[in-house]
mmCIF file of the N, C-alpha and C atoms, coordinates in Angstrom:
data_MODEL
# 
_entry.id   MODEL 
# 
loop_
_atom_site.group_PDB 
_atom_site.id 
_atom_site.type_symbol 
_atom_site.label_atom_id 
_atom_site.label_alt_id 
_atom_site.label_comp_id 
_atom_site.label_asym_id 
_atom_site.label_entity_id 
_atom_site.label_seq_id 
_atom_site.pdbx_PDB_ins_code 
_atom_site.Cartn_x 
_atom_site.Cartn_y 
_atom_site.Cartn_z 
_atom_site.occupancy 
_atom_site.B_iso_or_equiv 
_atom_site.pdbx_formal_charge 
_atom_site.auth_seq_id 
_atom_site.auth_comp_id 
_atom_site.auth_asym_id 
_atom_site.auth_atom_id 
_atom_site.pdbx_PDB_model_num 
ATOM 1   N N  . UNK A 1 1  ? -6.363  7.219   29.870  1.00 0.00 ? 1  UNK A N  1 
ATOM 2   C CA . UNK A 1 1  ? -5.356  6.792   28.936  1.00 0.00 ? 1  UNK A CA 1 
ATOM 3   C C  . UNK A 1 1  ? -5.398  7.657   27.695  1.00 0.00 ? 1  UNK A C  1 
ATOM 4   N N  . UNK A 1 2  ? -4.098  7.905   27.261  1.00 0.00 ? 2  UNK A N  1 
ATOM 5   C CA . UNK A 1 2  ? -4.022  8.793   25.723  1.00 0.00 ? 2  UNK A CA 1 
ATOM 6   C C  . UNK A 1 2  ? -4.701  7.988   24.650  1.00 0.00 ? 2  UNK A C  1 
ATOM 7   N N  . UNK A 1 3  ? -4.764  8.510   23.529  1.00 0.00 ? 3  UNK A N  1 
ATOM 8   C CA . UNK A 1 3  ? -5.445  7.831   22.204  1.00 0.00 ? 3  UNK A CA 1 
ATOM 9   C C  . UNK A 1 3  ? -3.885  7.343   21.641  1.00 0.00 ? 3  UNK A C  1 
ATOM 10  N N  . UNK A 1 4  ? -4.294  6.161   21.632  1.00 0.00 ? 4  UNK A N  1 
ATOM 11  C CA . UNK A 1 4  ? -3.568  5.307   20.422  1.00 0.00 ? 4  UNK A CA 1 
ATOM 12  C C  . UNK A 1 4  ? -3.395  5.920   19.044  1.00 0.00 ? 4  UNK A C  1 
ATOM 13  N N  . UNK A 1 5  ? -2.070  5.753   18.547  1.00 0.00 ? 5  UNK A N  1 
ATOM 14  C CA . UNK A 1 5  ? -1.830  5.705   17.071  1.00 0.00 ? 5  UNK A CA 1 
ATOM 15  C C  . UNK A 1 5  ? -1.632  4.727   16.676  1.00 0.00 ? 5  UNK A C  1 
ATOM 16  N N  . UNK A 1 6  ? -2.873  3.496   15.950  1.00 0.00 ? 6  UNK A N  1 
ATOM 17  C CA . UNK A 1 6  ? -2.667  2.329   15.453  1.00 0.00 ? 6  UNK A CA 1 
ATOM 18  C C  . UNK A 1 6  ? -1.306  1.973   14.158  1.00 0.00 ? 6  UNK A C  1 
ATOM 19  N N  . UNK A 1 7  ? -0.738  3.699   13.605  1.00 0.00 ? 7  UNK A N  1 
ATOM 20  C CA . UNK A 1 7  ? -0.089  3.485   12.554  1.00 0.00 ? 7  UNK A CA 1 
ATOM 21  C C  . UNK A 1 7  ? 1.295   3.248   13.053  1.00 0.00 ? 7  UNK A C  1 
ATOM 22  N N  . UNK A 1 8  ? 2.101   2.538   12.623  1.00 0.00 ? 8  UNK A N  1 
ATOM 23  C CA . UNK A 1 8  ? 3.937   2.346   13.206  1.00 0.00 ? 8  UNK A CA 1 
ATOM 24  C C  . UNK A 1 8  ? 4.272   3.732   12.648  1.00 0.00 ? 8  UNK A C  1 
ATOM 25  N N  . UNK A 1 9  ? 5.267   4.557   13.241  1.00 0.00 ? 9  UNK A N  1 
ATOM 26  C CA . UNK A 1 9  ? 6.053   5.450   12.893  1.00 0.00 ? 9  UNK A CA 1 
ATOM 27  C C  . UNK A 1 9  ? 6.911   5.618   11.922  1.00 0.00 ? 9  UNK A C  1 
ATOM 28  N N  . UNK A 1 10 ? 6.350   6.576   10.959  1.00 0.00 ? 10 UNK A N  1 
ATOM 29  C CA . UNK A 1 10 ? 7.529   6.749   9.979   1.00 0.00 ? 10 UNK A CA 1 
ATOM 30  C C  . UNK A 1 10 ? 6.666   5.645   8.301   1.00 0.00 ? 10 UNK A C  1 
ATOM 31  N N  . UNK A 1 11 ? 7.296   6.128   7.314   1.00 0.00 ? 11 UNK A N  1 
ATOM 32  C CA . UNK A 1 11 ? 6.775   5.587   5.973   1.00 0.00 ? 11 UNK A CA 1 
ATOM 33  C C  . UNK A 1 11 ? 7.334   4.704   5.186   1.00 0.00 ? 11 UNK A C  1 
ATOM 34  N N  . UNK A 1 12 ? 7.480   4.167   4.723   1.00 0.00 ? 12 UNK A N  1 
ATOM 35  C CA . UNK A 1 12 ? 7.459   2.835   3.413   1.00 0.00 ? 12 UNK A CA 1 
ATOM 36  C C  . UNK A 1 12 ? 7.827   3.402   2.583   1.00 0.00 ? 12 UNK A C  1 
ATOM 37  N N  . UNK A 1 13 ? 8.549   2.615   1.324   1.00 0.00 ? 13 UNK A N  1 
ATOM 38  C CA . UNK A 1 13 ? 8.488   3.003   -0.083  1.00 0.00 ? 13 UNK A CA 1 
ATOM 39  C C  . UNK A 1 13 ? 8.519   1.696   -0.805  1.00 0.00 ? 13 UNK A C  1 
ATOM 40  N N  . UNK A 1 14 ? 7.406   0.956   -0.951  1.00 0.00 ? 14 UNK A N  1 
ATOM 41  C CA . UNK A 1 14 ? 7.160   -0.207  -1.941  1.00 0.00 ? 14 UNK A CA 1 
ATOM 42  C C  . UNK A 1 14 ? 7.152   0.100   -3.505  1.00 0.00 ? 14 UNK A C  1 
ATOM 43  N N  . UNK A 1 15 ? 7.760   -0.538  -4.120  1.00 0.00 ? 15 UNK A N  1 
ATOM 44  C CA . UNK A 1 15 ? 7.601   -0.499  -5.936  1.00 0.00 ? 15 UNK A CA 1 
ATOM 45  C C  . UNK A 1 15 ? 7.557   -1.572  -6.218  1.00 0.00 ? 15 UNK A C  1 
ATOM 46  N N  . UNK A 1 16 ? 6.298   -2.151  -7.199  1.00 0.00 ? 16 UNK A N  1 
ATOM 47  C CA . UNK A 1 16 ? 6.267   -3.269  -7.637  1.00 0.00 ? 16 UNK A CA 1 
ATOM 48  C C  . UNK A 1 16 ? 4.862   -3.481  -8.424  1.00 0.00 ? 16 UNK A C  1 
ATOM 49  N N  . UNK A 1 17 ? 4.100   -4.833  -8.779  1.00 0.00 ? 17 UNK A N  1 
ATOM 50  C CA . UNK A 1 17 ? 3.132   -4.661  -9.918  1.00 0.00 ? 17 UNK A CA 1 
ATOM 51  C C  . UNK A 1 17 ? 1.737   -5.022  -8.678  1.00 0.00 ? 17 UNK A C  1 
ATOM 52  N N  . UNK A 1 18 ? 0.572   -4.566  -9.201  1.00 0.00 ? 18 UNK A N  1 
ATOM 53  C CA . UNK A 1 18 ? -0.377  -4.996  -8.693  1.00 0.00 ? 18 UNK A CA 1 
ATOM 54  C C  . UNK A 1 18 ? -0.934  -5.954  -9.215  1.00 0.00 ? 18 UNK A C  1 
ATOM 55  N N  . UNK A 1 19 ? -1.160  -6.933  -8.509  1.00 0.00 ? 19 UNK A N  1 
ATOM 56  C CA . UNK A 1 19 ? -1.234  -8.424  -8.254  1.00 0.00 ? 19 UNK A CA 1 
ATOM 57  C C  . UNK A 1 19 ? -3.001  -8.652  -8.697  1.00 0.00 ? 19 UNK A C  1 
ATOM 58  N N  . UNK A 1 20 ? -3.388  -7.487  -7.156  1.00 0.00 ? 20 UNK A N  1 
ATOM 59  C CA . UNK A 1 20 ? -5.030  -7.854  -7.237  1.00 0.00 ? 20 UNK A CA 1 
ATOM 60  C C  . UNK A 1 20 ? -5.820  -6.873  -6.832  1.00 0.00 ? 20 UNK A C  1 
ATOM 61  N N  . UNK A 1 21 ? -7.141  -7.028  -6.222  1.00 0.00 ? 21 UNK A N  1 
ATOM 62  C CA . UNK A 1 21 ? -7.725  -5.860  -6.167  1.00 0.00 ? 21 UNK A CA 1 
ATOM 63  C C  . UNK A 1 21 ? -9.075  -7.017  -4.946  1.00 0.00 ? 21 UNK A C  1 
ATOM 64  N N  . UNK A 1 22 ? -9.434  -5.992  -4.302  1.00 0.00 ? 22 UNK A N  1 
ATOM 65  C CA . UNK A 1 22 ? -10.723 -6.892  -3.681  1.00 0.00 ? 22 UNK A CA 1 
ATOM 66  C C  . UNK A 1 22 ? -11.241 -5.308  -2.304  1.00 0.00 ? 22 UNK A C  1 
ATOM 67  N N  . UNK A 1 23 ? -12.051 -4.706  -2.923  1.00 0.00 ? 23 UNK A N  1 
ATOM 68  C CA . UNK A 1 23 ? -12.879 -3.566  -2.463  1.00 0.00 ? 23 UNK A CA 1 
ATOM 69  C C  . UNK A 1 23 ? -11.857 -2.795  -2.902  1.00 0.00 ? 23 UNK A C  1 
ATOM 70  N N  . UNK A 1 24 ? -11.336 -2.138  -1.262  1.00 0.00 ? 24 UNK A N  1 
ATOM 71  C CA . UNK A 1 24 ? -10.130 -1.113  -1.054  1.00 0.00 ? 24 UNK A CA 1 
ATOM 72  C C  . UNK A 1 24 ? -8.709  -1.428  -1.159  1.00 0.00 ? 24 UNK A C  1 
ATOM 73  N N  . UNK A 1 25 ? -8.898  -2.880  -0.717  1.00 0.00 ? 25 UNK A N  1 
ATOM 74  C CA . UNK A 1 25 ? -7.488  -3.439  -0.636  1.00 0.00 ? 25 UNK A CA 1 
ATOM 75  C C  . UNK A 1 25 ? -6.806  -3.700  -1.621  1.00 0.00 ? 25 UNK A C  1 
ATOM 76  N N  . UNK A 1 26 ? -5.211  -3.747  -1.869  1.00 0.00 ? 26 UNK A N  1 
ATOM 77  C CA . UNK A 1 26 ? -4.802  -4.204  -3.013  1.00 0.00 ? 26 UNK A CA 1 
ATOM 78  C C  . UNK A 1 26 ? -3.663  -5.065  -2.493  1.00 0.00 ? 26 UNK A C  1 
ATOM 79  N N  . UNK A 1 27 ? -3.195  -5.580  -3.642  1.00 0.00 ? 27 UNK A N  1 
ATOM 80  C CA . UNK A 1 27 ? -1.719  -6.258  -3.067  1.00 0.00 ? 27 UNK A CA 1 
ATOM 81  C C  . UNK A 1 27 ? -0.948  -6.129  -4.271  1.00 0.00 ? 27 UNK A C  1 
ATOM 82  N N  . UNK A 1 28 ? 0.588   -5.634  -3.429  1.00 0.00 ? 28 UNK A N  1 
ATOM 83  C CA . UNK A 1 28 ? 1.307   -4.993  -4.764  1.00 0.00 ? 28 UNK A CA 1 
ATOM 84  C C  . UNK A 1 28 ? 2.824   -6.320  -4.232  1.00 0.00 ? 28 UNK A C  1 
ATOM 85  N N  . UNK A 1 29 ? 3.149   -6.784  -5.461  1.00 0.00 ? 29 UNK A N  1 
ATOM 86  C CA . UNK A 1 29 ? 4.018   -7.666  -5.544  1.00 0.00 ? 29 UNK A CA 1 
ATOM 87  C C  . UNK A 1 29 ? 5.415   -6.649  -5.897  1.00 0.00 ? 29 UNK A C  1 
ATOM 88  N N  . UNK A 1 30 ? 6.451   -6.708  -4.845  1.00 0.00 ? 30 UNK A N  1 
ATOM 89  C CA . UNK A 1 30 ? 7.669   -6.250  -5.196  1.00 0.00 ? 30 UNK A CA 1 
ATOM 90  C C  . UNK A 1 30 ? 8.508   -6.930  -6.265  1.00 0.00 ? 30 UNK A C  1 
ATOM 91  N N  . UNK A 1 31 ? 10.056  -5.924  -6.450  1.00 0.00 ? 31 UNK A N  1 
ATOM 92  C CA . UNK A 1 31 ? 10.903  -6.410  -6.945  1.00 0.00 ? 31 UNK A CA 1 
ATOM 93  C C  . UNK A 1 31 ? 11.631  -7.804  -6.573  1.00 0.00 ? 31 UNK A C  1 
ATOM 94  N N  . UNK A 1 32 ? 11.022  -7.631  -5.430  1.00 0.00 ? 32 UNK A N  1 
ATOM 95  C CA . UNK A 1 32 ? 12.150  -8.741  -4.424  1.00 0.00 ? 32 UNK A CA 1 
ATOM 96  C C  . UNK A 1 32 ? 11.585  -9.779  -4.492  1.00 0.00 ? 32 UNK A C  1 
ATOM 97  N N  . UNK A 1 33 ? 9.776   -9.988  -4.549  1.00 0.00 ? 33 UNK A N  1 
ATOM 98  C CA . UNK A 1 33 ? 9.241   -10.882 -4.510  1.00 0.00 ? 33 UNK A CA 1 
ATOM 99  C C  . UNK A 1 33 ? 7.875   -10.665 -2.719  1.00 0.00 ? 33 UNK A C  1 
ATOM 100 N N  . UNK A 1 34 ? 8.098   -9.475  -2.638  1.00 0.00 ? 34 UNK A N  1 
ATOM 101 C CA . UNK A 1 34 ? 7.538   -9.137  -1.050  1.00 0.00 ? 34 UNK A CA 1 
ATOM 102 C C  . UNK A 1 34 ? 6.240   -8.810  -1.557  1.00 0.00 ? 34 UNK A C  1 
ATOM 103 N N  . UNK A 1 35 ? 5.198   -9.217  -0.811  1.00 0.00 ? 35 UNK A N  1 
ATOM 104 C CA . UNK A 1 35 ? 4.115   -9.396  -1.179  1.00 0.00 ? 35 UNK A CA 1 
ATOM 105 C C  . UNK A 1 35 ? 3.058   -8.304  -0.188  1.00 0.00 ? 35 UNK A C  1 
ATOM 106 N N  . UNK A 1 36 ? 2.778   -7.126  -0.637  1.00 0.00 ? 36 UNK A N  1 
ATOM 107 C CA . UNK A 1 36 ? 2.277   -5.899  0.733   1.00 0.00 ? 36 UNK A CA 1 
ATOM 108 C C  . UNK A 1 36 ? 0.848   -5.509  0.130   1.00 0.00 ? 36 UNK A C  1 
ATOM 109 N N  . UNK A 1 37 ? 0.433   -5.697  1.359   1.00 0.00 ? 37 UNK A N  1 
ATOM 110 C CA . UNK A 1 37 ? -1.308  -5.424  1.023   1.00 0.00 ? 37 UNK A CA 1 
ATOM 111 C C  . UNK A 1 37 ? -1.570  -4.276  1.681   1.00 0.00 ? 37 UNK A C  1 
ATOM 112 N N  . UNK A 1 38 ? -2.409  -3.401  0.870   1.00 0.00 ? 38 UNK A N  1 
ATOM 113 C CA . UNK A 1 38 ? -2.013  -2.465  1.386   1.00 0.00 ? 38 UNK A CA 1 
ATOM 114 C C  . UNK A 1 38 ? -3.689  -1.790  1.154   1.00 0.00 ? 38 UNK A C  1 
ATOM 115 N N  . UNK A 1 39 ? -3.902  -0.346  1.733   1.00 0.00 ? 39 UNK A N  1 
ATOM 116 C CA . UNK A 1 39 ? -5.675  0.057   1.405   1.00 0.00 ? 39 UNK A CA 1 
ATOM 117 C C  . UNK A 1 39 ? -5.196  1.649   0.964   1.00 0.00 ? 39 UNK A C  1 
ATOM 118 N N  . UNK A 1 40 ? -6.417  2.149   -0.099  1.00 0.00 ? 40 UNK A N  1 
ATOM 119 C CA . UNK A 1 40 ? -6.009  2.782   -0.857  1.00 0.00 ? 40 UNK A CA 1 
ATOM 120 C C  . UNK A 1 40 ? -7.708  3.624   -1.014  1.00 0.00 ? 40 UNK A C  1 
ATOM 121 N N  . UNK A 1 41 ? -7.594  5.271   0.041   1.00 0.00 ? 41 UNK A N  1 
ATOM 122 C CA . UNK A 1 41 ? -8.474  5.542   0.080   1.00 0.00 ? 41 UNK A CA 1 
ATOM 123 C C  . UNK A 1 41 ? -8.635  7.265   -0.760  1.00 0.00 ? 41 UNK A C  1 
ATOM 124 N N  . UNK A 1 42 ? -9.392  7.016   -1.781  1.00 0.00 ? 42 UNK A N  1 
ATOM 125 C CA . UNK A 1 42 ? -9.165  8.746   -1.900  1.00 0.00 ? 42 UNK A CA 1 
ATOM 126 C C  . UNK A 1 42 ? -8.479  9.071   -3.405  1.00 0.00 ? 42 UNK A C  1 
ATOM 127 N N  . UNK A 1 43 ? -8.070  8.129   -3.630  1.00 0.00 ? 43 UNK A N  1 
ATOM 128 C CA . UNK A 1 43 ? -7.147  8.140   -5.097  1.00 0.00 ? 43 UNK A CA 1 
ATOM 129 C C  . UNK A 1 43 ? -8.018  6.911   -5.994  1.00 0.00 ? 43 UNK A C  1 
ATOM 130 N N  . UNK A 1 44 ? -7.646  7.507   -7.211  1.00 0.00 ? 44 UNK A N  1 
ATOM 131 C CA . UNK A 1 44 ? -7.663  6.491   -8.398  1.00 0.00 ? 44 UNK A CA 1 
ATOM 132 C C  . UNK A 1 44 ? -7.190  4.683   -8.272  1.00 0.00 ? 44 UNK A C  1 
ATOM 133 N N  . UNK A 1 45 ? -7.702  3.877   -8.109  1.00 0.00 ? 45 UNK A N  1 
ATOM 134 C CA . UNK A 1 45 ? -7.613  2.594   -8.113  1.00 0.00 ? 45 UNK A CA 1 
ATOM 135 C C  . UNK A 1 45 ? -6.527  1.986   -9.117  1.00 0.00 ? 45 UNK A C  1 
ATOM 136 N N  . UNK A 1 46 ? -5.117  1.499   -8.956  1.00 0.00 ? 46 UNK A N  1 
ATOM 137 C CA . UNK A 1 46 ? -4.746  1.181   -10.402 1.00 0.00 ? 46 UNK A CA 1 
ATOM 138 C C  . UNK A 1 46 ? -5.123  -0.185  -10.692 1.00 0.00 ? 46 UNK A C  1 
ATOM 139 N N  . UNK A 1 47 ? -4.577  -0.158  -12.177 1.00 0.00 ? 47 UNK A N  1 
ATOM 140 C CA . UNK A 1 47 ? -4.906  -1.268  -12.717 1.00 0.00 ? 47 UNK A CA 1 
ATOM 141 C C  . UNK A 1 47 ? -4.214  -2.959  -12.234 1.00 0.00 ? 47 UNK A C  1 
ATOM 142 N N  . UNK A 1 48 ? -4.860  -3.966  -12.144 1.00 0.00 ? 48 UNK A N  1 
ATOM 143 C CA . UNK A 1 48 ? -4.251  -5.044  -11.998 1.00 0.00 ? 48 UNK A CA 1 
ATOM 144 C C  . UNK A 1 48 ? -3.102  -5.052  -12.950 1.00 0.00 ? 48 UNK A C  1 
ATOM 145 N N  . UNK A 1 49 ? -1.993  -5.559  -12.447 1.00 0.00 ? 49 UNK A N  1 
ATOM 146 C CA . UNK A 1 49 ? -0.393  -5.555  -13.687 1.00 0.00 ? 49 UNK A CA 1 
ATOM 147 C C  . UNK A 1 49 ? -0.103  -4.298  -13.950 1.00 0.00 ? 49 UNK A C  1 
ATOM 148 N N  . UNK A 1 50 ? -0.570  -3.217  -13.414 1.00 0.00 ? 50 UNK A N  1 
ATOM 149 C CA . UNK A 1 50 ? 0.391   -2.017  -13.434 1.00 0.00 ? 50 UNK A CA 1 
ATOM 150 C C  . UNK A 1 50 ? 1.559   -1.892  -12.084 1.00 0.00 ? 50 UNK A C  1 
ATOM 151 N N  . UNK A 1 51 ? 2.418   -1.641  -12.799 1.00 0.00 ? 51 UNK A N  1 
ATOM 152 C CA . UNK A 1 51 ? 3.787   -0.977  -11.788 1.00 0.00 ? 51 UNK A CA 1 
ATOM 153 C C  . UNK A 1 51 ? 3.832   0.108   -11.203 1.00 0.00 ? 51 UNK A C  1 
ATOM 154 N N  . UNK A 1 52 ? 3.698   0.178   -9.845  1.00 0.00 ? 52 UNK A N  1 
ATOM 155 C CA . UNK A 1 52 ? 3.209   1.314   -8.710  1.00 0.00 ? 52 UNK A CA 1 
ATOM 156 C C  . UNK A 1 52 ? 4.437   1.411   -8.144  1.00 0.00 ? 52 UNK A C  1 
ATOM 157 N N  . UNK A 1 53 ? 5.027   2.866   -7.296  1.00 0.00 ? 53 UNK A N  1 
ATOM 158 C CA . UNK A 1 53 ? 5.611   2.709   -6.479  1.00 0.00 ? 53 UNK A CA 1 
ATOM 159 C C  . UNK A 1 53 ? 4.215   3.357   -5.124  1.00 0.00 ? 53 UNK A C  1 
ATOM 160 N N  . UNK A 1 54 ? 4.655   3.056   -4.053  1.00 0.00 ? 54 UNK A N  1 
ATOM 161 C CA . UNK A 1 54 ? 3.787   3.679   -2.958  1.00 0.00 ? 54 UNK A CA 1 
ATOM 162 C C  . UNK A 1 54 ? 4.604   4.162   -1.652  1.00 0.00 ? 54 UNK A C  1 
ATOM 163 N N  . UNK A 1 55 ? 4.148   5.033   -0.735  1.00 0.00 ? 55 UNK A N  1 
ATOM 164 C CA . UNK A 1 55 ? 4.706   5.722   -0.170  1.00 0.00 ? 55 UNK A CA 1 
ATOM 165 C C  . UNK A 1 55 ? 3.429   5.355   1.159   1.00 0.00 ? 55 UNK A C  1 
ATOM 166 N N  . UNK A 1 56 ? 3.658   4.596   1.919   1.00 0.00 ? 56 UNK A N  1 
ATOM 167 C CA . UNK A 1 56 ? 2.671   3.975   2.859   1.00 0.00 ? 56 UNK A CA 1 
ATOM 168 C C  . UNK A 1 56 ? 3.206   4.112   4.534   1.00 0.00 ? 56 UNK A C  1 
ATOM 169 N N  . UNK A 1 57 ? 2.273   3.460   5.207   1.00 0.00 ? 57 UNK A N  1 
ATOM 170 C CA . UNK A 1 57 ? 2.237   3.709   6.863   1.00 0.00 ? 57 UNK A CA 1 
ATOM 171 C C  . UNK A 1 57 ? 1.648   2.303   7.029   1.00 0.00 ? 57 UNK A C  1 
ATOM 172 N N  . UNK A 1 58 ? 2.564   1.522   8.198   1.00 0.00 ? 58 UNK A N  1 
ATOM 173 C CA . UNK A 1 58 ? 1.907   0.875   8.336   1.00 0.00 ? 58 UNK A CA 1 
ATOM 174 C C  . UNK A 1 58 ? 0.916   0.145   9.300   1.00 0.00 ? 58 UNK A C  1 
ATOM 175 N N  . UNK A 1 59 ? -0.500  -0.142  9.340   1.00 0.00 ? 59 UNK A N  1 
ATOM 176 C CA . UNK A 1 59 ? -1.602  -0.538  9.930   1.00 0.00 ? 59 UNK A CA 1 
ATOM 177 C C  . UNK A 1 59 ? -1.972  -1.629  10.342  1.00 0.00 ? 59 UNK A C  1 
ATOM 178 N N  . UNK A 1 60 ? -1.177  -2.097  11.352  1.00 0.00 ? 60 UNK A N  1 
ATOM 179 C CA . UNK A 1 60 ? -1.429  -3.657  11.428  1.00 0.00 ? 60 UNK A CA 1 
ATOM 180 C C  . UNK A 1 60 ? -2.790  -4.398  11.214  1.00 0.00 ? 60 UNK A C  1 
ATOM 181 N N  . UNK A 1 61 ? -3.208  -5.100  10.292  1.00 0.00 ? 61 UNK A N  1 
ATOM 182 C CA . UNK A 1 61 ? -1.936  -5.743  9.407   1.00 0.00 ? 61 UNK A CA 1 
ATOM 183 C C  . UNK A 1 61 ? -1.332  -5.766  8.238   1.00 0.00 ? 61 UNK A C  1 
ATOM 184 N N  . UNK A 1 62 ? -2.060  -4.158  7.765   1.00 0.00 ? 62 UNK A N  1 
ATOM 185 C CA . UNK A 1 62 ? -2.026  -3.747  6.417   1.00 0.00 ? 62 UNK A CA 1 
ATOM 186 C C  . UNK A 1 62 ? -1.341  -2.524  5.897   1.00 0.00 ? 62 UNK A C  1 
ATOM 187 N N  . UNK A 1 63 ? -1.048  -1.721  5.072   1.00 0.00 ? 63 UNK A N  1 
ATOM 188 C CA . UNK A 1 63 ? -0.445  -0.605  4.476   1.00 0.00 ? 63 UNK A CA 1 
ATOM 189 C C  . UNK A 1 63 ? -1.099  0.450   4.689   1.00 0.00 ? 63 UNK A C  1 
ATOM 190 N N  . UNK A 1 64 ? -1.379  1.643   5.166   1.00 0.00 ? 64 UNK A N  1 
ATOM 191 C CA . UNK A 1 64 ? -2.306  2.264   4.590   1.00 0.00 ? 64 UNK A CA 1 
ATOM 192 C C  . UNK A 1 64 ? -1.420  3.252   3.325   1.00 0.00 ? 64 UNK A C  1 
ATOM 193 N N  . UNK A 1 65 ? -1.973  3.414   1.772   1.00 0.00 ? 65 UNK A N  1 
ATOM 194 C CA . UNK A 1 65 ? -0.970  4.104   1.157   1.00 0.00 ? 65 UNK A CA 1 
ATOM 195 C C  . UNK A 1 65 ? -1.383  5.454   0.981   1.00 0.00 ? 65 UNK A C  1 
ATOM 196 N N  . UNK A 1 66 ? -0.357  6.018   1.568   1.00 0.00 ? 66 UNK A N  1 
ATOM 197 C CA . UNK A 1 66 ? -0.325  7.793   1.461   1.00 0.00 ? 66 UNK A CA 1 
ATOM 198 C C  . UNK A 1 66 ? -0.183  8.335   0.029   1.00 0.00 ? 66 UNK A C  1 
ATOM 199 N N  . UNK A 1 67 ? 0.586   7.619   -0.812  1.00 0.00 ? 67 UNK A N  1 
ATOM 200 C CA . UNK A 1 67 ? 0.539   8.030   -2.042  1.00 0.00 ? 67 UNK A CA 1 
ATOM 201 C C  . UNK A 1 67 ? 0.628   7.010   -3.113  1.00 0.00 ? 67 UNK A C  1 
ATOM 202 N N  . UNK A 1 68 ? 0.469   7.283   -4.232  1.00 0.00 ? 68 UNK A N  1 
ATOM 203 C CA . UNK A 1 68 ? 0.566   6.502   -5.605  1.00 0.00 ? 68 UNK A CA 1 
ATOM 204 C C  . UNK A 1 68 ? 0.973   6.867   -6.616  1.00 0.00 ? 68 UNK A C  1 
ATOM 205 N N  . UNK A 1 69 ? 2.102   6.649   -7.399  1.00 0.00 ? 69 UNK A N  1 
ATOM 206 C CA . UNK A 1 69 ? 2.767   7.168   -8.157  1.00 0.00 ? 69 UNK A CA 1 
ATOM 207 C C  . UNK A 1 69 ? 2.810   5.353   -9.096  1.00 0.00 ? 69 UNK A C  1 
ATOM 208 N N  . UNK A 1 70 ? 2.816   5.881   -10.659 1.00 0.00 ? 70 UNK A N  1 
ATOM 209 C CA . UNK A 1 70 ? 3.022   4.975   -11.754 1.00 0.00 ? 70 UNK A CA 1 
ATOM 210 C C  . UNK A 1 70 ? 4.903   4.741   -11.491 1.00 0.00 ? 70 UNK A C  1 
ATOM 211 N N  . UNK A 1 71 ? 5.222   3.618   -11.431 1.00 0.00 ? 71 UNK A N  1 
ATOM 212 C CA . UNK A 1 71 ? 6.671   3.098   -11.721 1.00 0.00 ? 71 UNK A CA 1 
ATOM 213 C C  . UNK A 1 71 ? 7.159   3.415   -13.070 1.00 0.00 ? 71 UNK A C  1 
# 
C-alpha cells in the first residue's frame, strides 16, 4: 500500500483572535464566531487576544498552520 497523506488537500485562510494556548495547540476564534484549533510548529507563539490571520492544512482533527501573519 502507498503512504498516506493524513493532510486534506489544499489550504485554509482563518482570521480571527486567539482564544488560548495549551503546549502547541492554539485555538483561534473567527470573525464568524468559528472556533479552529489549530498546531503551530516552528514559529513564534502569539499572544492570547491577538488577531492572527493563518494560512493552514487540515489534520484531522486539527489545523496544522503553515503560516502566521498579525491581522
Amino acid at each position: 500500500m502507498g503512504e498516506l497523506d493524513l493532510f486534506e488537500p489544499g489550504t485554509q485562510i482563518f482570521t480571527g483572535t486567539v482564544r488560548s494556548w495549551s503546549g502547541s495547540f492554539g485555538e483561534l476564534v473567527t470573525d464568524s464566531g468559528l472556533a479552529v484549533i489549530f498546531v503551530l510548529q516552528g514559529q513564534p507563539q502569539p499572544q492570547i487576544g491577538e488577531r492572527i490571520t493563518i494560512s493552514a492544512r487540515r489534520f484531522r482533527p486539527v489545523y496544522q498552520a503553515g503560516t502566521v501573519t498579525k491581522a
